[in-house]
C-alpha positions as CSV (number, residue, x, y, z in Angstrom):
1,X,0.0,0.0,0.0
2,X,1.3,3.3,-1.0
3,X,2.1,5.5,2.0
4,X,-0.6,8.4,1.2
5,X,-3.2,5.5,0.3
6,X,-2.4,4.0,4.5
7,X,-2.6,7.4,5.5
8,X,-5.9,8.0,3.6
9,X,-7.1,4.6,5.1
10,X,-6.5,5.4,8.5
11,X,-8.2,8.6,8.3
12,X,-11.1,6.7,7.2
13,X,-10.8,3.8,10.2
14,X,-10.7,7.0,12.4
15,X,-13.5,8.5,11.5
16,X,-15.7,5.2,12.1
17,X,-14.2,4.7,15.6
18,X,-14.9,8.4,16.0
19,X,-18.2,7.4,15.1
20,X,-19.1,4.2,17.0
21,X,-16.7,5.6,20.1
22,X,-19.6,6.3,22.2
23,X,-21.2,3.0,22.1
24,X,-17.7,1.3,22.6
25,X,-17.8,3.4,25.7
26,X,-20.9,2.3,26.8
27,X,-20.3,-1.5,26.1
28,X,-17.5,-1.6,28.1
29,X,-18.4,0.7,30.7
30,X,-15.1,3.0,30.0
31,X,-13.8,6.3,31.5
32,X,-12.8,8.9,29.2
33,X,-9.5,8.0,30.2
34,X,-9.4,4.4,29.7
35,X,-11.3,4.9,25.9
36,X,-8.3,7.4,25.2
37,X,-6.0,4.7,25.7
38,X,-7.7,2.0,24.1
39,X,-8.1,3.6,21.1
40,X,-4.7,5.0,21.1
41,X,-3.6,0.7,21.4
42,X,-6.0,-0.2,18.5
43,X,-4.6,2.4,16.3
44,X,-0.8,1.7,17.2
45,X,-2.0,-2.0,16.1
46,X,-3.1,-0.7,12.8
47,X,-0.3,1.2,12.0
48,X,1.9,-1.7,12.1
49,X,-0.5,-3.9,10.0
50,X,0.0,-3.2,6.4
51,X,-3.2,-4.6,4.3
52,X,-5.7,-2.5,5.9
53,X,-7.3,-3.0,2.6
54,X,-8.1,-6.6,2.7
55,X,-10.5,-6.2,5.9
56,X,-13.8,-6.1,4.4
57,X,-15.5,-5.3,8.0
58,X,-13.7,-2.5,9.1
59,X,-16.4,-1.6,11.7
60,X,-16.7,-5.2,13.0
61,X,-12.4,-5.4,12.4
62,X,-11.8,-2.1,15.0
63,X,-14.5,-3.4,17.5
64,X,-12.7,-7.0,17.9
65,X,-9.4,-5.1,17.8
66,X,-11.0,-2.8,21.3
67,X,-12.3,-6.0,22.4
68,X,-8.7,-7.7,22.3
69,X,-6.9,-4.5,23.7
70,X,-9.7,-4.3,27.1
71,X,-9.4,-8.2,27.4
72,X,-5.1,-8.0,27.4
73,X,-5.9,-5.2,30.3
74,X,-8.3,-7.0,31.8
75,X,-5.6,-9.7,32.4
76,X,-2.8,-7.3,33.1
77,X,-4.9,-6.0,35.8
78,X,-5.8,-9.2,37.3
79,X,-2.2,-10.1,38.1
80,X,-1.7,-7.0,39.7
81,X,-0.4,-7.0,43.3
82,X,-2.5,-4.5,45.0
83,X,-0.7,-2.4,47.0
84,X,-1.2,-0.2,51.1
85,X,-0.8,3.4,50.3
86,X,1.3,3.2,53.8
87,X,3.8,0.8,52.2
88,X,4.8,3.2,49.4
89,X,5.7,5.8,51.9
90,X,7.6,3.6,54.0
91,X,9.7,2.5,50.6
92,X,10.1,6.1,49.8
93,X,11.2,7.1,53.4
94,X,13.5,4.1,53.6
95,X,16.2,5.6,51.0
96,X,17.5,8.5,52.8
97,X,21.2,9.0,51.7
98,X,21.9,12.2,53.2
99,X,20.5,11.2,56.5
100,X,22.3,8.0,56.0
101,X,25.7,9.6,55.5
102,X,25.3,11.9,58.8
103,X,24.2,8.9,60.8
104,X,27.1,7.1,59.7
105,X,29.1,10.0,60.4
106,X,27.9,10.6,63.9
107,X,28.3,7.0,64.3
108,X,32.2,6.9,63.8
109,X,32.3,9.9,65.7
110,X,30.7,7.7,68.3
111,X,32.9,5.2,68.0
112,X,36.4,7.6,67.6
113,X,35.0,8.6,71.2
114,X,34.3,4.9,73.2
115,X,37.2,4.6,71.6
116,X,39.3,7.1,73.9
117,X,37.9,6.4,77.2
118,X,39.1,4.0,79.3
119,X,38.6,0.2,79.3
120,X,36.6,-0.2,82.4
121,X,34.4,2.8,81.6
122,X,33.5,1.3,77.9
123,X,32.8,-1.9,79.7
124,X,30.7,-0.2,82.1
125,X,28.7,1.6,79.3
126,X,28.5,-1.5,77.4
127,X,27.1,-3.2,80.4
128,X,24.4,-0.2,81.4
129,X,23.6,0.1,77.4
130,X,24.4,-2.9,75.9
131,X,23.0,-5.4,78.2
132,X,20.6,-3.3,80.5
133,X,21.7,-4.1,83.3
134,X,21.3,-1.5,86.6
135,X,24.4,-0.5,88.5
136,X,23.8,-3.3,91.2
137,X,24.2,-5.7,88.5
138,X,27.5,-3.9,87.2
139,X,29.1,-3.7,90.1
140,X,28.6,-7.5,91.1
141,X,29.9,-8.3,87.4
142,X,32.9,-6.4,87.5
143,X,33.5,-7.0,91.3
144,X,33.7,-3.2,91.9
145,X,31.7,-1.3,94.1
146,X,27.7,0.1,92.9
147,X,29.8,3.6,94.2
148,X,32.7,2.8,91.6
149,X,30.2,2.3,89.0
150,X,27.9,5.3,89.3
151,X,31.3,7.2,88.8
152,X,32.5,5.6,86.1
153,X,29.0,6.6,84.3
154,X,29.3,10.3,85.1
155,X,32.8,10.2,83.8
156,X,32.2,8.6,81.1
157,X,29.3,11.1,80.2
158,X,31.5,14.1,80.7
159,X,34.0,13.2,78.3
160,X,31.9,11.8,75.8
161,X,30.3,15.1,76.7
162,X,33.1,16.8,75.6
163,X,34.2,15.2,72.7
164,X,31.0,14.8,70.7
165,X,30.3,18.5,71.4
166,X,33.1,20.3,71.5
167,X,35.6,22.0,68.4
168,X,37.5,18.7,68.7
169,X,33.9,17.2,66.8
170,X,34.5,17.1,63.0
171,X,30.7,17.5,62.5
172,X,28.3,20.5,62.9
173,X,25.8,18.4,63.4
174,X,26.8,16.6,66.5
175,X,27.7,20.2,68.6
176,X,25.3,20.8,70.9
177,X,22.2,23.6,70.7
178,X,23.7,26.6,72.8
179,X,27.1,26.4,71.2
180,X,25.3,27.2,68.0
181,X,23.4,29.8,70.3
182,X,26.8,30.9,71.0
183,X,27.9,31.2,67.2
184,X,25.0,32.4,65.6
């Protein structure tokens, strides 16, 4: 077929499912929406086919052509997972990579400052943190005295105190509220 004959044929094909559009519609209970793109499948499907000449029935041809296309969707649809609104915006809020890289940062920073206090104080925080367990319990597990303990904990707190929030802290984020105050 010549290309201005096709062009000429489709013009043709469109005009009769302009005409018999509506009662499409109403046979298959369509939206606007969904019409649009059925009819924009059935005439992608007879673009590619290249006898459009040889259908003698093109107004019974186009309606079995919409009937294929909404049966194909009809299937699609049925396989469809459906899906809690809740669970896409727990998949979006998941994938966080600037919060992830400041949480890893204040993480090492975390570490870098265990890291520098001494071993019976990191073993007492692990203890109190780690495990849960009170300063009773502590105490009788290191053989040290509930006293010993309790002052291991507020020393521990001051210099990890210090370190997270002072200059020495590579982060902004991890100084504390009034020494922004203090800056800003």
């Amino acid at each position: 077929m010549r290309p201005h004959a096709k062009h000429e044929r489709l013009t043709d094909w469109f005009q009769l499912f302009k005409r018999w559009r509506s009662p499409l519609r109403k046979l298959w209970f369509l939206t606007e929406s969904d019409l649009e793109d059925v009819s924009q499948e059935v005439f992608l499907r007879l673009l590619r086919y290249d006898n459009l000449d040889l259908i003698e029935h093109p107004q019974a041809y186009l309606f079995r052509m919409a009937a294929n296309v909404m049966g194909e969707r009809t299937m699609r649809s049925q396989h469809r997972q459906p899906h809690d609104a809740a669970w896409l915006e727990d998949l979006q809020a998941e994938s966080d990579p600037e919060g992830d890289a400041l949480r890893d940062c204040a993480h090492a920073q975390l570490r870098n400052a265990l890291a520098g206090l001494p071993p019976r104080q990191q073993e007492v925080l692990r203890l109190h943190f780690g495990e849960g367990l009170a300063r009773a319990q502590i105490a009788e597990r290191l053989a040290i005295s509930e006293r010993s303990v309790k002052r291991d904990l507020i020393s521990a707190y001051g210099k990890l105190r210090f370190l997270l929030h002072s200059d020495h802290a590579s982060g902004p984020e991890l100084r504390g509220g009034s020494e922004r105050a203090r800056n800003g």
